[in-house]
C-alpha positions, 0 to 999 in steps of 0.5 A: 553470410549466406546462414545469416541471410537464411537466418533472416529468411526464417525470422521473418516467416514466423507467423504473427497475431493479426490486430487489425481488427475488431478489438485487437483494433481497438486495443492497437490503436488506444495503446498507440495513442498512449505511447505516442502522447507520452513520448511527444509530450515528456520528450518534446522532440520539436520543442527547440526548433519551433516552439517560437512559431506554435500556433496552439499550446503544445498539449494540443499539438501533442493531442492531434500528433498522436491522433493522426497514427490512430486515424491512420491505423483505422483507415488501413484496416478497412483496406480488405484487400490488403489482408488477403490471408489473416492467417498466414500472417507472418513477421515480413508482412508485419513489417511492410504494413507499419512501414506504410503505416509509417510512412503515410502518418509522415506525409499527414503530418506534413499536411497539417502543418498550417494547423500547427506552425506559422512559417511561411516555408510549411510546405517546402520540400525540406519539412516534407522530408523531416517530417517523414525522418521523424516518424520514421525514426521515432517509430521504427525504434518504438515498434522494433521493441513491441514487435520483438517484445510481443513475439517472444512472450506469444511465441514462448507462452503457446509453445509451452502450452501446446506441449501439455495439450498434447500430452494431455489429448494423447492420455484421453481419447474417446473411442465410443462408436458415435453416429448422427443423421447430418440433415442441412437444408438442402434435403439432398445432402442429407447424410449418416456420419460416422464421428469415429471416422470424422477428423475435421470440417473446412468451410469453403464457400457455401459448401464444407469439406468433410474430411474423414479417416480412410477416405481416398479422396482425402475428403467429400464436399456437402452443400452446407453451412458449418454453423449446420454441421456444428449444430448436428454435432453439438451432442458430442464433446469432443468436436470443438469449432477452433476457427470461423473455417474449421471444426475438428475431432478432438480424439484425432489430434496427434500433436499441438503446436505454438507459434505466436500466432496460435496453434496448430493442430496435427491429426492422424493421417492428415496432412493439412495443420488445423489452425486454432484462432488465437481468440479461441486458445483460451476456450480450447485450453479449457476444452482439452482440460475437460475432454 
């Protein structure tokens, strides 16, 4: 019971994509508008208990049905505070936002009852409770499919991948002697880099930390945008922007790992992971390729 329960544990730690914006957002959101028309409008599951009472033809009621889960779906994606980390989104996190997601179509669907039903009984309690059983039921099972589905085919296609990148920025480094002058805005921070010694760039605020090889304090902080840094390196191919926070030398990259979120980066005596954006795989797949 106890290995069962830390089976679960770790399953459910497993990092997973973030959809919920931008045009993932809009991906999600068309796609389950498709599902959700197509299972209410071939399976009819509320047709014999009250197709007598219609008020509209039932492709209409299927139309709004599966509109109400994308207006739900937008509305939670403006609530910023509740994605604090994007990018430890995992597999539990997942789950608790589609339950309340679920949970909160269930309760529209009450609501909009009127619209839908002429019953003098729309608003007891006993359809508050099957409407809520209903989306539940229908959309645990459509999603506990996706979800799986989803995880695997990320999780076994960036493993994979990430295991020839490694091979491959294992086989071509570039030990060149590399400086630049760094000059940001504020004059004062102006300084010389070493891009031998660079490993990667973190954008923290309205500053940046360098964190460089041998540095005892692990990094030195620059009042500075990273959109600065990366313009000062733009000359040297082998610095590559992997996230809107980090930019890394490639020549420092030990080893890739996948997961289905993406990848992460593990560099010479450096104890913190450098995570690739998962919009960004594409173009630094290319970029291991040429470098």
């Amino acid at each position: 019971m106890i290995e069962l329960y830390k089976k679960i544990v770790a399953f459910l730690s497993q990092p997973y994509p973030f959809y919920y914006k931008g045009k993932s957002l809009k991906v999600v959101s068309f796609l389950i508008f498709i599902v959700t028309f197509l299972f209410l409008y071939f399976y009819e599951p509320f047709v014999t208990t009250y197709d007598p009472v219609y008020k509209m033809d039932y492709f209409w009621i299927v139309i709004i049905r599966s509109f109400i889960p994308v207006i739900i779906i937008s509305l939670l994606s403006f609530l910023k505070f509740a994605f604090p980390s994007e990018n430890r989104w995992n597999i539990k996190k997942e789950i608790i936002l589609i339950a309340i997601f679920l949970l909160l179509v269930g309760i529209t669907q009450f609501l909009i009852r009127d619209i839908i039903y002429d019953l003098s009984d729309n608003w007891s309690l006993y359809f508050f409770i099957t409407d809520i059983e209903h989306t539940f039921l229908i959309g645990s099972l459509l999603i506990i499919i996706v979800i799986s589905f989803n995880y695997n085919r990320l999780n076994s296609k960036n493993i994979g991948t990430a295991h020839e990148l490694s091979y491959s920025l294992n086989s071509n480094k570039n030990t060149q002697t590399q400086t630049v002058l760094v000059s940001p805005k504020v004059k004062s921070e102006e300084f010389v880099l070493n891009v031998n010694d660079f490993l990667y760039a973190k954008a923290v605020g309205n500053y940046v930390e360098l964190h460089l090889k041998g540095e005892e304090k692990n990094y030195i902080l620059k009042r500075m945008t990273l959109k600065e840094l990366i313009n000062a390196l733009k000359q040297y191919p082998n610095i590559f922007k992997t996230h809107r926070s980090y930019i890394v030398n490639l020549n420092f990259i030990e080893k890739v790992s996948g997961n289905a979120q993406g990848y992460k980066l593990q560099l010479s005596s450096c104890e913190e992971e450098v995570p690739v954006a998962r919009n960004i795989i594409p173009s630094f797949d290319n970029k291991v390729k040429e470098v």
